[in-house]
N, C-alpha and C positions, 0 to 999 in steps of 0.2 A: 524560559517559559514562552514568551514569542516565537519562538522558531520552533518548537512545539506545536503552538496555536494554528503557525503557519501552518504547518507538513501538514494538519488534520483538516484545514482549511485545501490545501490544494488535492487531497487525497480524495476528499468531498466534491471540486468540482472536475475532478478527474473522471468520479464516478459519473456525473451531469453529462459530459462532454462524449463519454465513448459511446451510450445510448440515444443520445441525441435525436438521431435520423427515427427511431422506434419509441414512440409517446408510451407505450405498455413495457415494454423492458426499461424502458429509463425510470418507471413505476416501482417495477417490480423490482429495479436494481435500489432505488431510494428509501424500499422497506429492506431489503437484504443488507444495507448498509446501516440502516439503523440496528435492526437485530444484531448483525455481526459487532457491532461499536459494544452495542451492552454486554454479550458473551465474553468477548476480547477485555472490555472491562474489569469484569468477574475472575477472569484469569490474569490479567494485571495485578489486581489486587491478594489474587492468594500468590502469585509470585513475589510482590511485594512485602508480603508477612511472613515468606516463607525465607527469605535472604538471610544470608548469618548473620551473625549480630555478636559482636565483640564486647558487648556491653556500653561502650562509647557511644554518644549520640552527636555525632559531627555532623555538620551543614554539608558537609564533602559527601558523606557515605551519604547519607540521606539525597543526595542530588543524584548519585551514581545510581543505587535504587529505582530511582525517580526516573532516569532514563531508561534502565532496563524494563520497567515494566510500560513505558510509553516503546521502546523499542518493538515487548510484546506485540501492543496494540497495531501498531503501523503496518508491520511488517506481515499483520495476519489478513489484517484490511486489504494489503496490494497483494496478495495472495490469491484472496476470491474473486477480485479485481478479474487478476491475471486467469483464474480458473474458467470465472463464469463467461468472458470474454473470448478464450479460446474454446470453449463448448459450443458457443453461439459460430466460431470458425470466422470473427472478424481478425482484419487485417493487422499485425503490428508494427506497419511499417509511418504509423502515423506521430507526427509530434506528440502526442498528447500519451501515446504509448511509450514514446521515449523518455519524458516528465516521471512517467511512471516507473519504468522499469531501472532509470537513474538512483527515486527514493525507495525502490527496494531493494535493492544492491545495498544504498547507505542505510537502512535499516537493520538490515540483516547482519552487514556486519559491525553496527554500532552496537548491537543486542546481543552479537556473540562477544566482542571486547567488551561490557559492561558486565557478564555474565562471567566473565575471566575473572576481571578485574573485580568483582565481589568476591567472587570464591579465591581467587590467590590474593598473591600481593601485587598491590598497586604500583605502576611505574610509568613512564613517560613513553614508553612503546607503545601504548597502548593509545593513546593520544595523535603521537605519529599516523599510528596504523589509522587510523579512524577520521585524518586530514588526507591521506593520501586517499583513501576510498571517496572522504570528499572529492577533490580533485579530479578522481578518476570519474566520476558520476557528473562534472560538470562536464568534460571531456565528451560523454556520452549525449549530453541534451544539445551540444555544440555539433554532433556529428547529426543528432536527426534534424536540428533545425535548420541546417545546411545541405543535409542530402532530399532531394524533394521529396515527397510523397507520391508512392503510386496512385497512376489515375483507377479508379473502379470498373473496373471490368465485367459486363455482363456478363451471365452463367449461362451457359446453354443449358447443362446440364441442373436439374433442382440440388441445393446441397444439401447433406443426412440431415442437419439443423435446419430448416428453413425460419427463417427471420420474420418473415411479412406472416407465416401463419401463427408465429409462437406472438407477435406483437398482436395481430385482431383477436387472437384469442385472449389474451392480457388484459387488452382492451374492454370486451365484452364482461369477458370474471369483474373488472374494478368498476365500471359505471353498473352495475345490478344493484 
């Protein structure tokens, strides 16, 4: 439940961190992250209800459950993340992209091994599989922590997204 607590703790200020520079997307990213938590909720839970049920009520199944439907959640969260982030055409060559893109990887496929392992039968592979993606995802925050981050580059040219006008207009909609 702590490591849990955590991912949705770091997921949260992953979202803080990539808008940062833009007081109006980091606004409008902080209501898109709550909306998406409750949605991503609602479908946890009918994923939750909906898992097969052997008739047994084990602390085990019940935990496996328990993951797959915070699996749901996480992995739908660094999704919009990733979506609304590459619409705006920011860079991902940042730490804080790599934090990210590490616990989507471990999301995705702890939710696909949790989604196995409910629907088959349960087995130690599944466990393996699911430390080695650990591993690999540290691997990944090790490689951007140590490869530097590109400097920012002015644009000559304006890009399709412009940033500075989608933030004063953000701006202006939220203090009215």
């Amino acid at each position: 439940m702590i490591s849990i607590a955590l991912r949705f703790a770091v997921i949260s200020e992953i979202f803080s961190q990539v808008f940062s520079n833009y007081p109006g997307l980091k606004e409008l990213s902080h209501i898109l992250f709550r909306w998406a938590t409750v949605v991503l909720l609602l479908v946890a839970i009918a994923v939750a209800l909906h898992a097969p049920n052997d008739g047994s009520v084990s602390f085990l199944a019940a935990a496996h459950v328990l993951d797959r439907a915070v699996g749901v959640m996480q992995s739908g969260l660094l999704l919009l993340l990733l979506v609304f982030s590459s619409y705006f055409g920011l860079s991902w060559r940042s730490f804080t992209y790599g934090i990210a893109m590490g616990l989507a990887i471990f999301s995705c496929v702890d939710l696909a091994t949790e989604a196995i392992r409910t629907q088959f039968v349960a087995g130690y592979i599944f466990d393996l599989v699911t430390m080695a993606t650990y591993h690999c995802c540290v691997m990944i925050w090790l490689v951007y922590l140590l490869v530097p981050e590109t400097a920012r580059q002015t644009v000559k040219e304006p890009p399709e997204n412009n940033l500075e006008q989608w933030n004063a207009e953000l701006q202006r909609l939220l203090l009215q």
